[in-house]
C-alpha positions as CSV (number, residue, x, y, z in Angstrom):
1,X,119.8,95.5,85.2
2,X,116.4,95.5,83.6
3,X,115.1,92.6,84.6
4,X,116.0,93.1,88.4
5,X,113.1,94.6,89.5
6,X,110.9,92.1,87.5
7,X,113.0,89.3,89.1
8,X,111.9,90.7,92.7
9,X,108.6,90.5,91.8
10,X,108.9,87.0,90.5
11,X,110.5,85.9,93.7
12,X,107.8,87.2,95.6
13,X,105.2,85.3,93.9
14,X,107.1,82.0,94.2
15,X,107.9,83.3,97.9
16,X,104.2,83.7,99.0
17,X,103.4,79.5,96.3
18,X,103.2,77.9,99.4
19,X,101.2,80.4,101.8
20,X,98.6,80.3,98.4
21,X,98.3,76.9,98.3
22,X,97.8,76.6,102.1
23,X,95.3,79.6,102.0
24,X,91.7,79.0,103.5
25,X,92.7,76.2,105.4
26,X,91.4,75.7,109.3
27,X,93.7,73.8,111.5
28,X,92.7,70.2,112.4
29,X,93.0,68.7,115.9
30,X,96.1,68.1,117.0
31,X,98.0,64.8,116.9
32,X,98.2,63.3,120.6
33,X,101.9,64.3,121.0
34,X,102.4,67.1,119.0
35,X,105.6,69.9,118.3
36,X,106.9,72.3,116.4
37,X,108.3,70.0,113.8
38,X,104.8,69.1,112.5
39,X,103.9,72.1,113.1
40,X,105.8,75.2,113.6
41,X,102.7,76.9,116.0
42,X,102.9,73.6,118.5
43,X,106.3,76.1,119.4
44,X,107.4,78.9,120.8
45,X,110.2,81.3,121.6
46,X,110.7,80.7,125.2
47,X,111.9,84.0,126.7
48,X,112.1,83.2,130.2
49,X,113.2,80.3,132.0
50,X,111.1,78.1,134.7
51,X,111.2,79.6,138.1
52,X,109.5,77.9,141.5
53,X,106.4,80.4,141.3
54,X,103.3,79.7,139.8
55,X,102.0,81.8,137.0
56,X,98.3,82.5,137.1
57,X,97.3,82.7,133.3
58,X,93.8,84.1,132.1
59,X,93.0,83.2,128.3
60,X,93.9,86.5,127.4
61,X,97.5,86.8,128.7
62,X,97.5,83.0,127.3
63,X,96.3,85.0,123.8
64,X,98.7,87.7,124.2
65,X,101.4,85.3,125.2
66,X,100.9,83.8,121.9
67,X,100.9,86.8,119.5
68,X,104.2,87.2,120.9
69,X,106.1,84.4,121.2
70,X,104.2,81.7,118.9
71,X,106.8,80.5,116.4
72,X,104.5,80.1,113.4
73,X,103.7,83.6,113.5
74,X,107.3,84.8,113.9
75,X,108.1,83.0,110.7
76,X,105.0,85.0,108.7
77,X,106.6,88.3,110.6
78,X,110.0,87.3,109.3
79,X,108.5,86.8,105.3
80,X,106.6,89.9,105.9
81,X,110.1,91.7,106.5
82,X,112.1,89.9,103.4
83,X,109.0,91.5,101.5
84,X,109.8,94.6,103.2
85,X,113.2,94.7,102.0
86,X,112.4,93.9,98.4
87,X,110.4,97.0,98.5
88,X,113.3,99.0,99.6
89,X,115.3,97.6,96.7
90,X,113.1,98.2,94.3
91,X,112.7,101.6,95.0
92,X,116.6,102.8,94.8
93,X,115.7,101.7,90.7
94,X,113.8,104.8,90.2
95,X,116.1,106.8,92.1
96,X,119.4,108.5,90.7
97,X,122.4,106.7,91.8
98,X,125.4,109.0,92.6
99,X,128.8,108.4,93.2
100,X,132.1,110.5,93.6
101,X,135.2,109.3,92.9
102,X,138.9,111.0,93.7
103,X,142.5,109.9,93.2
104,X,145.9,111.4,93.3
105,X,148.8,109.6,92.0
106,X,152.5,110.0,90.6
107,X,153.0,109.5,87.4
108,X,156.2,108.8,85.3
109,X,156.8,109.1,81.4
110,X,159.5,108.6,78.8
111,X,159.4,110.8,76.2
112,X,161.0,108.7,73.9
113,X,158.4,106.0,73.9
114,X,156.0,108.4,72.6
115,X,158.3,109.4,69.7
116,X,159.8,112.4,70.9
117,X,163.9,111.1,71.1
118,X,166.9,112.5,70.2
119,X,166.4,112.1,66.4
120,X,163.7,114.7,66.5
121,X,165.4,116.9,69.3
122,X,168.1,117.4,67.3
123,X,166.1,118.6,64.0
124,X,164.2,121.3,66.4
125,X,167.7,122.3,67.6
126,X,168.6,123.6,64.0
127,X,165.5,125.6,64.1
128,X,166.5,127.1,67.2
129,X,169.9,128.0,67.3
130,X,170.2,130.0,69.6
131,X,168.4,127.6,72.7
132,X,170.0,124.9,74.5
133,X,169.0,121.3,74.2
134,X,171.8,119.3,75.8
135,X,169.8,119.7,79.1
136,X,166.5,118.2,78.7
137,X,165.4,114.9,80.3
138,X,163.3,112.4,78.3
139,X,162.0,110.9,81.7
140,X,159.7,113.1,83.1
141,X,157.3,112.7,86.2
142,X,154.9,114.5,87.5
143,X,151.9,114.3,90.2
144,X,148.3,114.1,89.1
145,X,145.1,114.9,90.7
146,X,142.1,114.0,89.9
147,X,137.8,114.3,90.8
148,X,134.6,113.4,89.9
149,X,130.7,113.2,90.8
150,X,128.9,110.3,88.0
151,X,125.1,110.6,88.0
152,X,123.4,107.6,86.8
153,X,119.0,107.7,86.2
154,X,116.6,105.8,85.0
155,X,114.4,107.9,83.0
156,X,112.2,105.1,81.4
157,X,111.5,101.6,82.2
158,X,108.5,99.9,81.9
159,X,110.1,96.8,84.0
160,X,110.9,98.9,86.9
161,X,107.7,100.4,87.0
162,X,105.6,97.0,86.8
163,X,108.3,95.2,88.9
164,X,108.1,97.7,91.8
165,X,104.2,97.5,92.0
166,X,104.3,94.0,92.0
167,X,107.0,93.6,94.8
168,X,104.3,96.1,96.9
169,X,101.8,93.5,96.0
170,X,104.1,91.5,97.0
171,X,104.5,92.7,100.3
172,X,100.4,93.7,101.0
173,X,100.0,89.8,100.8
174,X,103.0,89.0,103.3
175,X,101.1,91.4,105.7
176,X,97.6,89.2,105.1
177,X,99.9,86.4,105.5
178,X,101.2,87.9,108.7
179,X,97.3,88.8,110.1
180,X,96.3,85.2,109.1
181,X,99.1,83.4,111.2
182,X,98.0,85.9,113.8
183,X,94.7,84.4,113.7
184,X,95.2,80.7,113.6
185,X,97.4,81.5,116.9
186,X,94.6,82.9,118.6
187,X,92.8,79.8,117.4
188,X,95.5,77.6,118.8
189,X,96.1,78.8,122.1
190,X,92.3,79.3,122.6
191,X,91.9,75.4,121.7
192,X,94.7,74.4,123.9
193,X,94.0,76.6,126.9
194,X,90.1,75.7,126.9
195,X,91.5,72.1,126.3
196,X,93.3,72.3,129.6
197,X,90.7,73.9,131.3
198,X,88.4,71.0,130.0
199,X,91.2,68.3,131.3
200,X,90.7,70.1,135.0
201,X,87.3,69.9,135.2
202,X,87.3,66.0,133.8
203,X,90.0,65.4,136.5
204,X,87.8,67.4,139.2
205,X,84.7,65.0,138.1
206,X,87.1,62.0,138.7
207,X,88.8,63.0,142.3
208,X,84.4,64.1,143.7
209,X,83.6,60.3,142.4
210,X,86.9,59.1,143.7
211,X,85.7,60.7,146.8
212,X,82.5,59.3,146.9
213,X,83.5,55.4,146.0
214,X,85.9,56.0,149.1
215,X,82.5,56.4,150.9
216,X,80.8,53.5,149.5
217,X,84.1,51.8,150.5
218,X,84.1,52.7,153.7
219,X,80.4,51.7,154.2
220,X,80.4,48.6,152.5
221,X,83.3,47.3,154.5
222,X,81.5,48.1,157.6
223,X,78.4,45.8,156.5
224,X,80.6,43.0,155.7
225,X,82.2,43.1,159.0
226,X,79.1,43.2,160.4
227,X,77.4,40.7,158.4
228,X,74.4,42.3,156.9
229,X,76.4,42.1,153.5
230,X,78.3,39.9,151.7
231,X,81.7,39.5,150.7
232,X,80.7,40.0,147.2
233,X,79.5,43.7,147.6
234,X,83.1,44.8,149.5
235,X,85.0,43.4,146.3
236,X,82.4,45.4,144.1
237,X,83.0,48.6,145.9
238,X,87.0,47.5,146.3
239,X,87.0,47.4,142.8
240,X,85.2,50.6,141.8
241,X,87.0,52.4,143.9
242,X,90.8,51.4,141.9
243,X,89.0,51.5,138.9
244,X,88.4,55.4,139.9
245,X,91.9,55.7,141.1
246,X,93.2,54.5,137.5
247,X,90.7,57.2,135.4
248,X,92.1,59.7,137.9
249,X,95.8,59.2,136.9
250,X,95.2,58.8,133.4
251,X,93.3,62.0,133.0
252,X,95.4,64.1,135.0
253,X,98.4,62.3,132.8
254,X,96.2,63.9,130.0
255,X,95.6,67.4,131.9
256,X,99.3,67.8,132.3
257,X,100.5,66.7,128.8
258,X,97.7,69.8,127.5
259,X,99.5,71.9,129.6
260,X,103.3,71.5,128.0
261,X,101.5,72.4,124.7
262,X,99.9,75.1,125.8
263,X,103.2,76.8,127.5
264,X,104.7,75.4,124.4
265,X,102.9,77.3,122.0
266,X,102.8,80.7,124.0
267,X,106.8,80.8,125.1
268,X,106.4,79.6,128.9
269,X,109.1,77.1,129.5
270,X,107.6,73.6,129.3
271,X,108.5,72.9,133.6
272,X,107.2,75.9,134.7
273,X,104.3,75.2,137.4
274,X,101.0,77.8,135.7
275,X,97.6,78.2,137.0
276,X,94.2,79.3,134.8
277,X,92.5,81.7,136.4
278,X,89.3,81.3,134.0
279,X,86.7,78.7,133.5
280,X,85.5,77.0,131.0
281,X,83.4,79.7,129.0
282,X,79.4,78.9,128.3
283,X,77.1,81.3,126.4
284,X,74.7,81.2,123.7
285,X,76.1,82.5,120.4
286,X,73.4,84.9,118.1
287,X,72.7,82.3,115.2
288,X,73.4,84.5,111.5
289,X,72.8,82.7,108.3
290,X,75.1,81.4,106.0
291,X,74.5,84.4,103.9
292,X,75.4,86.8,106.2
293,X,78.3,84.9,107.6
294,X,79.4,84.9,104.2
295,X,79.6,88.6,103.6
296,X,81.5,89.1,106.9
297,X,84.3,86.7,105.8
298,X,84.9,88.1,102.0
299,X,85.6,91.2,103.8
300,X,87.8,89.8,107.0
301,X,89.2,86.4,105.7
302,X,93.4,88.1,105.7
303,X,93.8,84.9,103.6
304,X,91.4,85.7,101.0
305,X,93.1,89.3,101.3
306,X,96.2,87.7,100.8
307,X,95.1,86.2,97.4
308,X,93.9,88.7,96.0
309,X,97.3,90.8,96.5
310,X,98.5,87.9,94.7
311,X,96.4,88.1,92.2
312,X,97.3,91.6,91.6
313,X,101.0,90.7,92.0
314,X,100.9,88.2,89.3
315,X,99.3,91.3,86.8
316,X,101.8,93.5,87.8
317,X,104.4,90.7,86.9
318,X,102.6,89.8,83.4
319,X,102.4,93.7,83.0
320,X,106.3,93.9,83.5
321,X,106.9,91.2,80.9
322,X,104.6,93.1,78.9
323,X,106.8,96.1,79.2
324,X,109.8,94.6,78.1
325,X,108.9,95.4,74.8
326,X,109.3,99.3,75.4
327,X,111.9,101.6,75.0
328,X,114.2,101.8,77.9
329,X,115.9,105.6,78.5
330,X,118.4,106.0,81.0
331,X,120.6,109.0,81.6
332,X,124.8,109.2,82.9
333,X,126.9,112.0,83.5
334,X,129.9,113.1,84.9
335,X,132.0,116.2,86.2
336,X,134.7,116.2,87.3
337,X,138.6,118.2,87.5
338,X,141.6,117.0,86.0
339,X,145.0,118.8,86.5
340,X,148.7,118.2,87.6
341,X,149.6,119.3,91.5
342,X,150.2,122.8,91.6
343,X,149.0,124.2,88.6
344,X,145.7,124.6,86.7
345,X,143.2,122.4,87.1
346,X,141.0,121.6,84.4
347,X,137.2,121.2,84.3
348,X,135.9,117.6,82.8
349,X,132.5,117.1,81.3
350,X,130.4,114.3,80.6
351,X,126.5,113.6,79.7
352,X,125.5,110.9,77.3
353,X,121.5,109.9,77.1
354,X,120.7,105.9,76.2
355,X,117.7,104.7,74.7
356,X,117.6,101.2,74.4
357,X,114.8,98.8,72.2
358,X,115.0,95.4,71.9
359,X,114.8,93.9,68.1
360,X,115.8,90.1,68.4
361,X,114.1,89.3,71.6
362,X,110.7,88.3,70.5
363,X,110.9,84.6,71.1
364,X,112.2,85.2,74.9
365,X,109.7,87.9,75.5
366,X,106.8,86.1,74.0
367,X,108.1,83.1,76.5
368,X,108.4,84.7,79.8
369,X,104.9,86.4,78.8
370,X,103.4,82.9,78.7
371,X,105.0,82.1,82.3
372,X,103.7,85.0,83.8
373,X,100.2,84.3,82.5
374,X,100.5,80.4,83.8
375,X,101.3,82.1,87.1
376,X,98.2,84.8,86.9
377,X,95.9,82.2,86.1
378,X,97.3,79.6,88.7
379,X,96.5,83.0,91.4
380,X,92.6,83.1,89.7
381,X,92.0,79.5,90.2
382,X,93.0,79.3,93.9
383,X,91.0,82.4,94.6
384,X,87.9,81.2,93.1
385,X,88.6,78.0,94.5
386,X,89.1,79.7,98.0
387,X,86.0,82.0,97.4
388,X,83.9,78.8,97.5
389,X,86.0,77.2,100.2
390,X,85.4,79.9,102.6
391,X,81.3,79.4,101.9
392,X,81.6,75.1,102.9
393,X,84.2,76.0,105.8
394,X,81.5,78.8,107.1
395,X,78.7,76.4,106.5
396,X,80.1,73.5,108.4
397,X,81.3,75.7,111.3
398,X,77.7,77.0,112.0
399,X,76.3,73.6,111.6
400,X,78.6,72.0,114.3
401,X,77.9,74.9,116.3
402,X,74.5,74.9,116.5
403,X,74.8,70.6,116.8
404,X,77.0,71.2,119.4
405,X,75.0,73.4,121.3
406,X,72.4,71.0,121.4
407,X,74.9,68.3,122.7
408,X,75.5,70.7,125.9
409,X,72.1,70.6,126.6
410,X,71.3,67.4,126.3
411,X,74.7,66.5,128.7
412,X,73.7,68.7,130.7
413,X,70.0,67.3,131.2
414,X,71.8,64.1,131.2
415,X,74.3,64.6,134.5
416,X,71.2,65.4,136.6
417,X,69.3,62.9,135.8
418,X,72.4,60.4,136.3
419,X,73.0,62.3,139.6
420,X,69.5,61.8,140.8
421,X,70.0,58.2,139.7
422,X,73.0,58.0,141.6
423,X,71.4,59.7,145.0
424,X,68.6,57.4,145.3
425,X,70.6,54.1,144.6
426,X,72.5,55.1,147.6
427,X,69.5,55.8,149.5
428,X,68.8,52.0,149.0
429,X,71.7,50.8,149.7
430,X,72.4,52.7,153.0
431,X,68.8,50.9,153.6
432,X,69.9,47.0,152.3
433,X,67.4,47.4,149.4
434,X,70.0,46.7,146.5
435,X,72.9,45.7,146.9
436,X,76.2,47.5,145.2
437,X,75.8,46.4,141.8
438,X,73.0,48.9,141.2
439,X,75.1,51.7,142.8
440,X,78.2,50.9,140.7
441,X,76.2,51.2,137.7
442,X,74.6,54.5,138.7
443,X,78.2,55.6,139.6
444,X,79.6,54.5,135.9
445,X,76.8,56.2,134.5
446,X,77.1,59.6,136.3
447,X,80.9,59.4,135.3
448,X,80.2,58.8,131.7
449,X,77.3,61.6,131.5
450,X,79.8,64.5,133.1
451,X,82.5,63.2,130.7
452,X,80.0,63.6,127.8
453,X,79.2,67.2,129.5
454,X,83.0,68.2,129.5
455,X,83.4,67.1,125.7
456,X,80.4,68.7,124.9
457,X,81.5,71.7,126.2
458,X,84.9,72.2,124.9
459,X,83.7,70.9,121.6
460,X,81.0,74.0,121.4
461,X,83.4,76.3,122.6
462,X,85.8,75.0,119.7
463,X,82.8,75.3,117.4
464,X,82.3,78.8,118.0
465,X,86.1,79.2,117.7
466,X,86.3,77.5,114.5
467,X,83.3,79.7,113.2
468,X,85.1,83.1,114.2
469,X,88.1,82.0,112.4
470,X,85.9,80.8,109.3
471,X,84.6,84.9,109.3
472,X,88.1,86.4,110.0
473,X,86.9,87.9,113.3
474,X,89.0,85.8,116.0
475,X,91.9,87.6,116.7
476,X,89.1,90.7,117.5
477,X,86.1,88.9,118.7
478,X,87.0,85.7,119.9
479,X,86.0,86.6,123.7
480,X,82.3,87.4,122.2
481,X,81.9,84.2,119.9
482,X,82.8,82.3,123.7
483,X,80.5,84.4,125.6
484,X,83.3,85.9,127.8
């Protein structure tokens, strides 16, 4: 019994080894076919099934979605309640434990076993004459009845009281553990939902240049059948416009593939038609230094929370090891009535106080000790390690958001530039300057430059994303960091 609390407490830093070594870490792109096996917030609890409607999702149903149904969080909510119960049993060691017992049975005795036969009957008979003997049993029964309340309290332990407070570390650092998973899936489903949104508009580009090749087509069949052409230019156009057709299936092959994983990690059934009801999000983000960025994510990182109620977990562990070596006092007691049915009961009485020191323990003691201070420092190390983690993984995020940002604008300049490109190449052709070589390179190159917009865009949008979850902010200020 003395070492059960400490063994919670114990369990509870081995329970939370691998969150600590997983602590501080971002999430990297996904692997082209990813699922809940590689990765348990790829999946979801799906709690309804597919239906013929369409459901119209903004990104913050998509978020909310998430927070409730995201499997990688429900695991972290699950810990966070194992830790919960710990707590509760710890606790009942610091409270009296009470118990009442009752019975009533029939009991049967023979006198003679306990010595008093006929030998000695008969040698009381000569001291009383005048009584008769002859009539009594030497098998007697009777029924008893019995009752009885037993306290039993801890008055002492170090152990408890070092075990408990290191199974409510224990549990603080579930709940960081919890708020962290909360933020990665806000990470997640923002990635996957923008990365949907981003598929959309790269299959939009494709069907408006799709569209326009059919044009070209059109046109340059009509000057080949009228012979101001040659063949060569209908095959060129012919050929541009399949090539089109091919970039348009593969991309919306891509654009529906990001839409299973993004009902897949927010509980929507993975056949169930959905529409996004918001665009792709744009807006300048206030540039902070490193410095301040810093201070904001010491005091909002849940996982560098989450560490430190290790850290204080592990102390309270050491601490209990430590306590070992103290005198242990614990109280019983018991009353309780005692009596044959039908006459006098009789009142029972019992209260004995322990106090228990260890003598011969020393080389056991001094060993867990050691353990627990392998385990405290093993805590110290990550959390410095971690401290300095959170400064690079801050640093990089600002610097790929501010290159990023750059990226937009130069894809941006870029499409209209190609686009003009593009609008006066057709202007010569419609007038048999140039022929359709020209115009299919303008085309390819007005393609590529709104391609390189598109991935510009959802790469800044997942650099500003990766920054707020660098701070510990996303879960609350992802929607500002996006410029919604």
């Amino acid at each position: 019994m003395l070492g059960a609390v400490l063994a919670l407490g114990c369990a509870s830093v081995a329970l939370h080894a691998q969150s600590s070594a997983q602590a501080g870490e971002l999430p990297s792109s996904p692997a082209p076919n990813p699922s809940s096996l590689s990765n348990p917030y790829f999946g979801s609890v799906t709690l309804l099934p597919a239906t013929d409607g369409v459901v119209k999702l903004s990104l913050d149903d998509a978020v909310g979605r998430g927070l409730k149904t995201n499997l990688g969080l429900k695991e972290a909510e699950q810990e966070e309640k194992t830790l919960q119960g710990q707590v509760t049993t710890a606790l009942q060691y610091f409270l009296p434990s009470i118990t009442v017992t009752g019975g009533h049975g029939h009991d049967e005795f023979n006198l003679a076993a306990f010595g008093f036969g006929p030998g000695i009957l008969s040698k009381v008979a000569k001291l009383f004459p005048t009584l008769n003997f002859s009539d009594i049993a030497f098998i007697t029964k009777a029924d008893v009845t019995t009752g009885q309340i037993n306290l039993d309290q801890t008055v002492f332990s170090g152990t408890y009281f070092y075990g408990y407070k290191a199974v409510r570390a224990g549990e603080k650092s579930a709940y960081f553990s919890k708020m962290s998973a909360r933020g990665e899936v806000v990470q997640q489903v923002a990635d996957a939902y923008l990365a949907v949104i981003a598929d959309a508009s790269q299959v939009a580009n494709d069907k408006a240049l799709l569209d326009a090749d059919k044009v070209l087509l059109d046109q340059a069949v009509a000057k080949h059948q009228a012979g101001t052409v040659a063949n060569l230019d209908e095959l060129r156009a012919k050929v541009q416009y399949q090539k089109q057709q091919q970039t348009v299936l593969a991309d919306d092959n891509k654009r529906e593939k990001a839409e299973i994983l993004l009902k897949r990690e927010i509980g929507i059934a993975p056949g169930q038609r959905i529409e996004l009801t918001d665009a792709s999000p744009y807006g300048e983000l206030a540039m902070q230094t490193p410095a301040e960025l810093n201070v904001v994510a010491y005091a909002n990182r849940q996982d560098y929370q989450n560490l430190q109620a290790q850290q204080q977990e592990a102390k309270m562990v050491l601490g209990a090891f430590k306590a070992e070596r103290l005198p242990n006092l614990s109280f019983k007691g018991n009353y309780g009535v005692t009596g044959v049915t039908g006459s006098v009961y009789h009142g029972t009485l019992s209260a004995i106080g322990t106090l228990t020191v260890p003598i011969f323990k020393e080389a056991g003691l001094r060993g867990d000790t050691e353990v627990a201070k392998a385990q405290l420092s093993g805590v110290e190390q990550q959390l410095a390690d971690l401290h300095d983690r959170i400064d690079q993984q801050v640093r990089s995020a600002l610097l790929d958001v501010q290159s990023t940002q750059q990226l937009v604008q130069v894809a941006r300049s870029n499409v209209e530039l190609a686009k003009q490109t593009l609008s006066d190449e057709t202007d010569r052709f419609r007038a048999g300057i140039d022929d359709t070589l020209p115009l299919v390179q303008a085309q390819a190159s007005l393609q590529s430059a709104e391609s390189n917009l598109v991935e510009s865009l959802y790469q800044f949008n997942e650099a500003k994303l990766a920054l707020a979850r660098a701070t510990g902010v996303i879960e609350l200020q992802y929607r500002t960091y996006l410029g919604k």
